[in-house]
C-alpha atoms as a printed R data frame, in Angstrom:
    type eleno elety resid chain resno       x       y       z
1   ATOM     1    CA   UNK     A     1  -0.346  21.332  -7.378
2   ATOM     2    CA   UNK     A     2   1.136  17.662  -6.580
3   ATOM     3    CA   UNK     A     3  -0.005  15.141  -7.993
4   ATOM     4    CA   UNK     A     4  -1.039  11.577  -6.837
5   ATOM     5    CA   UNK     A     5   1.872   8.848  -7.800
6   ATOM     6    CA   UNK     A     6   1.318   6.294 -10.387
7   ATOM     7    CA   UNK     A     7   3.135   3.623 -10.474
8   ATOM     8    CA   UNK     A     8   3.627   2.914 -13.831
9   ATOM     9    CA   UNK     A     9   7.450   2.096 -13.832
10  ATOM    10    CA   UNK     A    10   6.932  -0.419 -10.484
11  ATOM    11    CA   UNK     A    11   4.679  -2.781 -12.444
12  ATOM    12    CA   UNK     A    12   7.698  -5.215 -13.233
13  ATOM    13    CA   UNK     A    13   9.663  -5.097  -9.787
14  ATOM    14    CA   UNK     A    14   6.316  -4.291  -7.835
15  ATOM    15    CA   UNK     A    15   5.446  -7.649  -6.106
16  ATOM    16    CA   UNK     A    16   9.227  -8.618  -5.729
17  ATOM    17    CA   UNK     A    17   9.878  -5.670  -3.728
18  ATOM    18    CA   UNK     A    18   6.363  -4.790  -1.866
19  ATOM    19    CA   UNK     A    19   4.733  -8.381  -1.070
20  ATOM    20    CA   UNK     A    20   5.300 -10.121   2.352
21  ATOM    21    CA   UNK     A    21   5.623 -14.056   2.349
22  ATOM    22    CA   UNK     A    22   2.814 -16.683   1.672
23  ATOM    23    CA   UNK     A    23   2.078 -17.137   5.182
24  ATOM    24    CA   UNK     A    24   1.417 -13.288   6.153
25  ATOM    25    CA   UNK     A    25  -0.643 -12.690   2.778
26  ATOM    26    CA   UNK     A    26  -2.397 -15.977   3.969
27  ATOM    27    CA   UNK     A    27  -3.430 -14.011   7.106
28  ATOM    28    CA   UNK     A    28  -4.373 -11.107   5.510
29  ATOM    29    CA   UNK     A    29  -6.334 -12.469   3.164
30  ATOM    30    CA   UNK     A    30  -8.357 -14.334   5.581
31  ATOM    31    CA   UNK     A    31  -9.145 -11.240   7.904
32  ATOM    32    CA   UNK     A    32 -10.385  -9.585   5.265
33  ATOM    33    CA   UNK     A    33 -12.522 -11.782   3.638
34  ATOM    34    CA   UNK     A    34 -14.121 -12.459   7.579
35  ATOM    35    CA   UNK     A    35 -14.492  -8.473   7.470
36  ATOM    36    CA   UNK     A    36 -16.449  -8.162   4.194
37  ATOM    37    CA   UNK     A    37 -18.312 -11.636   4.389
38  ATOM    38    CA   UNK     A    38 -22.098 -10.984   3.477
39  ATOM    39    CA   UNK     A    39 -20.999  -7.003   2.392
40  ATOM    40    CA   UNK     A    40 -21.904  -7.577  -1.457
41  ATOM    41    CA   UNK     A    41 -19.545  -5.985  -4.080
42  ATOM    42    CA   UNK     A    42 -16.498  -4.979  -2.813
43  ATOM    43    CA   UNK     A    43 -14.015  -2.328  -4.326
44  ATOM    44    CA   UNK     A    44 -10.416  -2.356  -3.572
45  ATOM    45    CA   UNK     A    45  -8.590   1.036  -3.750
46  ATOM    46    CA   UNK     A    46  -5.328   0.810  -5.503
47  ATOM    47    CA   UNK     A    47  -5.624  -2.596  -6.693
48  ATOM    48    CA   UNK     A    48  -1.819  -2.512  -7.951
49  ATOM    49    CA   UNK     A    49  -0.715  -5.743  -9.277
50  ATOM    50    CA   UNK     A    50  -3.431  -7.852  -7.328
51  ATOM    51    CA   UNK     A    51  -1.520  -8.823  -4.252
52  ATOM    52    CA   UNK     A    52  -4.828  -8.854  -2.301
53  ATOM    53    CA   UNK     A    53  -7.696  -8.819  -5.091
54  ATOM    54    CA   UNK     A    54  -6.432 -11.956  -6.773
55  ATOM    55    CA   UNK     A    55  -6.635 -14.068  -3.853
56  ATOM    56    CA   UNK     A    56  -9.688 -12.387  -2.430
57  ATOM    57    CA   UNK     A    57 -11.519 -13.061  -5.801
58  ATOM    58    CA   UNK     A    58  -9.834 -16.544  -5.443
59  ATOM    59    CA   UNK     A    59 -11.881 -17.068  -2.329
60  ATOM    60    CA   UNK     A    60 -15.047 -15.886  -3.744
61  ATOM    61    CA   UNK     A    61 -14.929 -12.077  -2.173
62  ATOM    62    CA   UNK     A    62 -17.272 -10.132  -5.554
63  ATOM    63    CA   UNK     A    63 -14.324  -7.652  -5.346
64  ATOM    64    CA   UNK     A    64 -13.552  -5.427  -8.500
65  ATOM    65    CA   UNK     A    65 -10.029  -3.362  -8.569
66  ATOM    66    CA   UNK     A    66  -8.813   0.031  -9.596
67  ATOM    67    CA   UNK     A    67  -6.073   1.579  -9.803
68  ATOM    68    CA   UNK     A    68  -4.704   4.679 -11.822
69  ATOM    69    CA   UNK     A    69  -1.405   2.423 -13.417
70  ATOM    70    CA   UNK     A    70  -2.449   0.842 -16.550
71  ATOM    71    CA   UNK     A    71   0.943  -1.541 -16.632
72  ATOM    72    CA   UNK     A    72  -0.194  -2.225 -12.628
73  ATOM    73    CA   UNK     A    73  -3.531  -3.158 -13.713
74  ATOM    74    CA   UNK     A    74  -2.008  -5.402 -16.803
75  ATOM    75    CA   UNK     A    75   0.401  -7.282 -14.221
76  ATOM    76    CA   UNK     A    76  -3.120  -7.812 -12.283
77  ATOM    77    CA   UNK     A    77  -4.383  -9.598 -15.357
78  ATOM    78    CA   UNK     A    78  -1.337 -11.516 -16.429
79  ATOM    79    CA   UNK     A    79  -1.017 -13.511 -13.521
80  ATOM    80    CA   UNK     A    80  -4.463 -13.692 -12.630
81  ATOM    81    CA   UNK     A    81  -4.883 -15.456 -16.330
82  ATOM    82    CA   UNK     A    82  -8.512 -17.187 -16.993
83  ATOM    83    CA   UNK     A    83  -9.658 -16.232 -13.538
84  ATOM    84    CA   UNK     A    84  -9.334 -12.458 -12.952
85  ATOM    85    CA   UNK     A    85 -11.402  -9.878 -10.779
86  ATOM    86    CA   UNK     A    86 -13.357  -7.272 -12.858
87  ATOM    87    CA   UNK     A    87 -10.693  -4.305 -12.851
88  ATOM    88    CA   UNK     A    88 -11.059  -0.250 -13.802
89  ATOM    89    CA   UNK     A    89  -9.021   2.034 -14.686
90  ATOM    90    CA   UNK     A    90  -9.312   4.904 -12.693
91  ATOM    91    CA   UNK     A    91  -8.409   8.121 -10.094
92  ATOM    92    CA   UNK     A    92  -9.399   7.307  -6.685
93  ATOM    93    CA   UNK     A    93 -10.356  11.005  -5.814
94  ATOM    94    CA   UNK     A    94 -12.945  10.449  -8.748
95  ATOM    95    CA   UNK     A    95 -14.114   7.012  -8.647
96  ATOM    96    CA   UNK     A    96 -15.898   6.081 -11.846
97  ATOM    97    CA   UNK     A    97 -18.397   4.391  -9.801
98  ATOM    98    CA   UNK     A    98 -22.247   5.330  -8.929
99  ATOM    99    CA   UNK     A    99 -23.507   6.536  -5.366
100 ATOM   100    CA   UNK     A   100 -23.752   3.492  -3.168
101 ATOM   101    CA   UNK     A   101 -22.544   0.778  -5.764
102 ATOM   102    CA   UNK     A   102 -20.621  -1.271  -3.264
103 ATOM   103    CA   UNK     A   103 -21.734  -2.530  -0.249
104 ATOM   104    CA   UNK     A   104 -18.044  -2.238   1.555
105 ATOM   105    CA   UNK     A   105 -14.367  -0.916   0.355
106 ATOM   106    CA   UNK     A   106 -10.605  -1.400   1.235
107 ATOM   107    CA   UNK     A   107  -7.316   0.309   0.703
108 ATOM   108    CA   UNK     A   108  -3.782  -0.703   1.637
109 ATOM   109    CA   UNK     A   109  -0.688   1.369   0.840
110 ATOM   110    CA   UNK     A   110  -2.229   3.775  -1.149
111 ATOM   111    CA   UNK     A   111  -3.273   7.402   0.663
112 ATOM   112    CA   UNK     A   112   0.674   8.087   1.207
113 ATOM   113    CA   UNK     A   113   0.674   8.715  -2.326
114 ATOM   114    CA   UNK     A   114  -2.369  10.795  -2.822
115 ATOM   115    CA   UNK     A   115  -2.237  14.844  -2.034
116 ATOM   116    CA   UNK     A   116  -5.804  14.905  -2.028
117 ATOM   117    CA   UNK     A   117  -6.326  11.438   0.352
118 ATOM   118    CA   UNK     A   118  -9.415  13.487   1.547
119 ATOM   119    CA   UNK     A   119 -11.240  13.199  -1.437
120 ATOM   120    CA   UNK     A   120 -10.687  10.006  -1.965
121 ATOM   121    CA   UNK     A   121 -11.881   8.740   1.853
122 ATOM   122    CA   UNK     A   122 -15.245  11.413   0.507
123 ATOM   123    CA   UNK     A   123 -15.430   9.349  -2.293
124 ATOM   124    CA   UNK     A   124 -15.140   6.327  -0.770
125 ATOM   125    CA   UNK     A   125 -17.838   7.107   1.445
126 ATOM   126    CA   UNK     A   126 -20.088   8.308  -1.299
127 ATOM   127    CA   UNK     A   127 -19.669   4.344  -3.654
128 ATOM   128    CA   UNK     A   128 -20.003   2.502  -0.431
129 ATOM   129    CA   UNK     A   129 -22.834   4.082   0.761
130 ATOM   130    CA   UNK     A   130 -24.866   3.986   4.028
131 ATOM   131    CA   UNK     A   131 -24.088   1.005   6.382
132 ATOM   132    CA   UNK     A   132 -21.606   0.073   4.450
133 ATOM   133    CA   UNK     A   133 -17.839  -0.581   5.742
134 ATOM   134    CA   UNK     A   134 -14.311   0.769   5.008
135 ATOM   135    CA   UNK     A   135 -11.360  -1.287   6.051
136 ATOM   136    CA   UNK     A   136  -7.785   0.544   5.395
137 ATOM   137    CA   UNK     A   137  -4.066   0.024   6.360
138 ATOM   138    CA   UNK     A   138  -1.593   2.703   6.044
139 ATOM   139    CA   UNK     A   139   1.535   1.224   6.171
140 ATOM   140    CA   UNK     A   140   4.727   1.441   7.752
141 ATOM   141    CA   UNK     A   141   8.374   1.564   7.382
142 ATOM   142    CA   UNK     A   142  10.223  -0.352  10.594
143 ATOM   143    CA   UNK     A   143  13.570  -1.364  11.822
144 ATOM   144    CA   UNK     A   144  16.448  -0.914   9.829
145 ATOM   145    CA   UNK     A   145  14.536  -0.294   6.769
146 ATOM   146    CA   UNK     A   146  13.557   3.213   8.484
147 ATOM   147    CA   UNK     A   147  16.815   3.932   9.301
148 ATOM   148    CA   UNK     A   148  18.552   3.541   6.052
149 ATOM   149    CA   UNK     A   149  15.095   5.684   4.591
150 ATOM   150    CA   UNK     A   150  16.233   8.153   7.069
151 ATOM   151    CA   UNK     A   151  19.979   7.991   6.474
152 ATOM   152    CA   UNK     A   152  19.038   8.297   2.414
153 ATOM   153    CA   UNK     A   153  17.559  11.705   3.523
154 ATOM   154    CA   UNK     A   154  19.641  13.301   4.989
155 ATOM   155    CA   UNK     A   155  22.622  12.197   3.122
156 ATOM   156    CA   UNK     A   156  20.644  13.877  -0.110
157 ATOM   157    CA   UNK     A   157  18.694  16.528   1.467
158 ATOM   158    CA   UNK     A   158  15.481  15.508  -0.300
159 ATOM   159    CA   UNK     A   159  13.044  15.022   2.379
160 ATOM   160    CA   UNK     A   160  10.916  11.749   1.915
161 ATOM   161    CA   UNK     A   161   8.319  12.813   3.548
162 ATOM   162    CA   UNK     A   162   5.079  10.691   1.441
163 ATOM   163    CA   UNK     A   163   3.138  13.689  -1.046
164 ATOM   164    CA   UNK     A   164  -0.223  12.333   0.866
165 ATOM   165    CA   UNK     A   165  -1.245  10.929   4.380
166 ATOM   166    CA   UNK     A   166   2.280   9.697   5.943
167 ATOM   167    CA   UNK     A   167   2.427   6.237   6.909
168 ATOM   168    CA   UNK     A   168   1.090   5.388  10.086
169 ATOM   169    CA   UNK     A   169  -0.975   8.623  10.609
170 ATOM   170    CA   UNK     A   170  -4.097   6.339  11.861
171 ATOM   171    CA   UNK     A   171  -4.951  10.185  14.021
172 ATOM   172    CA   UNK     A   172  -5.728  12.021  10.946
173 ATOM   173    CA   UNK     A   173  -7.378   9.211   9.054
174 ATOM   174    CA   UNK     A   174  -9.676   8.191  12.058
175 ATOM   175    CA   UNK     A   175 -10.233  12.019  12.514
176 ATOM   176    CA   UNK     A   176 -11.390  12.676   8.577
177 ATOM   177    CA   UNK     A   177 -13.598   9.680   8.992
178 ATOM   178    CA   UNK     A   178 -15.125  10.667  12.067
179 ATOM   179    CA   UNK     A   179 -16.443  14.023  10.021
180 ATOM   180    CA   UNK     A   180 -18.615  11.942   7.738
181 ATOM   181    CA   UNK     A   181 -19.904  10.088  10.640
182 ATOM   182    CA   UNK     A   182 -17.907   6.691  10.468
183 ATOM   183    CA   UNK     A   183 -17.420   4.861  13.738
184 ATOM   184    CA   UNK     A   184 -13.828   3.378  13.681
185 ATOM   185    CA   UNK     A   185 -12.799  -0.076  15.089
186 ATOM   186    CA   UNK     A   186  -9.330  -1.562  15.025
187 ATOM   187    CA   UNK     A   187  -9.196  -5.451  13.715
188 ATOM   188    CA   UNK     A   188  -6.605  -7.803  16.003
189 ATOM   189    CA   UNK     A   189  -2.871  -7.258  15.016
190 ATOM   190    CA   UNK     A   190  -1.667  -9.391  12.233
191 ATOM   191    CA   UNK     A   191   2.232 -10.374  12.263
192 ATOM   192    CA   UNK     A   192   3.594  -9.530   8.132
193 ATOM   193    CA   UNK     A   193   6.546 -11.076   7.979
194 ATOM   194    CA   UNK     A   194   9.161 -11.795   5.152
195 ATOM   195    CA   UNK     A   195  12.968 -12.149   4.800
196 ATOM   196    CA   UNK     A   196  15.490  -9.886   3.280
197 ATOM   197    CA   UNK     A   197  19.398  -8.943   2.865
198 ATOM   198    CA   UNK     A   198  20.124  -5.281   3.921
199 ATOM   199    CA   UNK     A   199  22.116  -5.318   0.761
200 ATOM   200    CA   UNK     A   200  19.385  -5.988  -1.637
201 ATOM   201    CA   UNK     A   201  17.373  -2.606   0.204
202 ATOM   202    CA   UNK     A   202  20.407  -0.939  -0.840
203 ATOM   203    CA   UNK     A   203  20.587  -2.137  -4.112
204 ATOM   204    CA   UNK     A   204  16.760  -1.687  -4.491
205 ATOM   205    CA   UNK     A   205  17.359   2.039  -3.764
206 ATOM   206    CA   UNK     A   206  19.894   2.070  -6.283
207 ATOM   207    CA   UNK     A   207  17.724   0.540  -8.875
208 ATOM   208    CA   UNK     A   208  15.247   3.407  -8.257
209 ATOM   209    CA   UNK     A   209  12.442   0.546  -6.841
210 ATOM   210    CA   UNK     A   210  10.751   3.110  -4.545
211 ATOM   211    CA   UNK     A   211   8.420   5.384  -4.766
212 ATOM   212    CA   UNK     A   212  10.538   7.953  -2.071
213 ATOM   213    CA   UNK     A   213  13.441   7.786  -4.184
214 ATOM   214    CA   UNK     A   214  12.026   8.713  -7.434
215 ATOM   215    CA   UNK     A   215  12.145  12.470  -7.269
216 ATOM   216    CA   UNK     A   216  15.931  12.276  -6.483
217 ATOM   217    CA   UNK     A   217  18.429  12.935  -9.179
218 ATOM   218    CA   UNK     A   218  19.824   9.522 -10.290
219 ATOM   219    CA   UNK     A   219  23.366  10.762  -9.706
220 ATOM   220    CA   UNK     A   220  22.747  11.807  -6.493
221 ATOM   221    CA   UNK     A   221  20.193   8.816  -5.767
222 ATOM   222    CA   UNK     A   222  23.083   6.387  -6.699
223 ATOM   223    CA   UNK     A   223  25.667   8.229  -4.976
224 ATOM   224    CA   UNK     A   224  23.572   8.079  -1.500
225 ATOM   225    CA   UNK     A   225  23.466   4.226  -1.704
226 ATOM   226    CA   UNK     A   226  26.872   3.953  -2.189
227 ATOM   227    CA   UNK     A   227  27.458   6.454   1.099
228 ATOM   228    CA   UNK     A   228  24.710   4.175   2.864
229 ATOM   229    CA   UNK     A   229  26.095   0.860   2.031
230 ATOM   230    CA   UNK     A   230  29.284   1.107   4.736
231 ATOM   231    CA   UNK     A   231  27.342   3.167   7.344
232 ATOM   232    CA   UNK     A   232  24.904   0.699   7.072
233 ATOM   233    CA   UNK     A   233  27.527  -2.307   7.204
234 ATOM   234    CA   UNK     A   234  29.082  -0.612  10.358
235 ATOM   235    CA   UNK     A   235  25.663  -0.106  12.026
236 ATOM   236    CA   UNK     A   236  24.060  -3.570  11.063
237 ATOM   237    CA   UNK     A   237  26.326  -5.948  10.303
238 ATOM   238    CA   UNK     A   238  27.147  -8.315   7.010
239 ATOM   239    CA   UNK     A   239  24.360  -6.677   4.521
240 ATOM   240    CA   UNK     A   240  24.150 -10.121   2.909
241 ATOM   241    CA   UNK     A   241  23.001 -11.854   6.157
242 ATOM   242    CA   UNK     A   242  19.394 -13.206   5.506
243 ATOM   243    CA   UNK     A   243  17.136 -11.188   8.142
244 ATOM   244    CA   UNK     A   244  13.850 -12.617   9.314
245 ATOM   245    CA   UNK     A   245  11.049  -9.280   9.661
246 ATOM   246    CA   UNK     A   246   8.248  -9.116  11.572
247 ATOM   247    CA   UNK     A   247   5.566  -6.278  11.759
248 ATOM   248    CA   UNK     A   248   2.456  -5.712  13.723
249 ATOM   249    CA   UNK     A   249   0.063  -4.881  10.802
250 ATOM   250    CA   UNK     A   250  -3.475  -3.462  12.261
251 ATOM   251    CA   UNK     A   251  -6.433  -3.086   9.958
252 ATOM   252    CA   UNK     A   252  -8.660  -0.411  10.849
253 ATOM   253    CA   UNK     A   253 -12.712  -0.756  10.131
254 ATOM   254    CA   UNK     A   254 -14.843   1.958   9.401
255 ATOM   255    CA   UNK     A   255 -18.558   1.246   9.641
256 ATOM   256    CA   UNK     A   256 -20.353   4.580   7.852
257 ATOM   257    CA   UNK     A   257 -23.732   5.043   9.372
């Protein structure tokens, strides 16, 4: 049986290679604290290194973390110093948590890397309780990022496919919410933006930053980036060149009955 991915060995390089720039997290962070204004307690699903509970404690959301990486949860604390949200370790498809202890819940970037995402979205239901609200964001890989991701594949022959819910699969999600009665509602687009050298991806795959790349050999991991690096300089250019990326990020909101 797979099992869900921790991310244990990110905790370091996490934030530098995940977060988008002040501005977008500004965004974020103000759509969701609109969303779960008046909800009570508030539990955040794969709390990682805080990039969204710090600030949304900051702003007075009552929002407690978990997450299944104790060195994720200890970057949490260290830069969230003498103000930090109440964190717990634990497994999202067994949330250490009592029936209807939270009066709304969010995830972001987390079911890709769950086998079982369907327990988790039943246990989700079962802390927040009735009336309560779900907000989630799947993620997505875009642009020349996805291409090189695809390129990586097929130069190794390791498909990258995520272990859980594949990124962007809002069908399925909307679908397994719909069973335990949720009614689903889609919050207006945010822009995520950020900027990046195509080189530094590369160099990011060869450092192993990603949690795609770390059932591949390290030989043949490191020997991939060095194929991709002059495919990808043919195809987009100088890989040092400072790109500007935009994404349509779209939150959906679950309201159980």
């Amino acid at each position: 049986m797979r099992e869900s991915i921790a991310f244990d060995r990110a905790a370091e390089f996490y934030d530098r290679t995940r977060g988008s720039d002040a501005e977008s997290t500004a965004r974020t962070v103000a759509r969701l604290e609109e969303a779960l204004a008046g909800r009570g307690r508030v539990l955040e699903v794969g709390a990682g290194t805080g990039l969204l509970t710090i600030p949304l404690h900051a702003a007075g959301v009552d929002v407690v973390g978990l997450d299944l990486s104790p060195p994720m949860l200890a970057k949490l604390l260290e830069k969230a110093s003498d103000d930090a949200p109440p964190v717990v370790l634990g497994d999202a498809t067994a949330l250490p948590f009592g029936d209807g202890a939270f009066g709304a819940a969010y995830l972001r970037w987390v079911l890709h890397l769950i086998p079982d995402w369907r327990s988790v979205l039943a246990e989700v239901v079962r802390v927040v309780g009735p009336g309560g609200l779900f907000l989630a964001n799947l993620g997505a890989y875009d642009g020349p990022r996805h291409e090189i991701q695809e390129r990586f594949a097929e130069i190794t022959g390791i498909p990258i496919e995520p272990v859980g819910l594949n990124w962007g699969a809002e069908d399925e999600l909307d679908a397994e919410m719909a069973r335990h009665g949720a009614q689903v509602r889609e919050l207006e687009a945010l822009v995520q933006g950020g900027e990046e050298t195509m080189g530094s991806f590369i160099d990011e795959i060869r450092e192993n930053s990603y949690s795609w790349t770390w059932r591949v050999p390290d030989d043949v991991r490191l020997r991939a980036a060095d194929e991709i690096e002059p495919w990808a300089r043919e195809r987009f250019g100088d890989l040092d060149a400072v790109r500007r990326w935009e994404l349509a990020v779209i939150w959906r909101a679950y309201d159980l009955p």
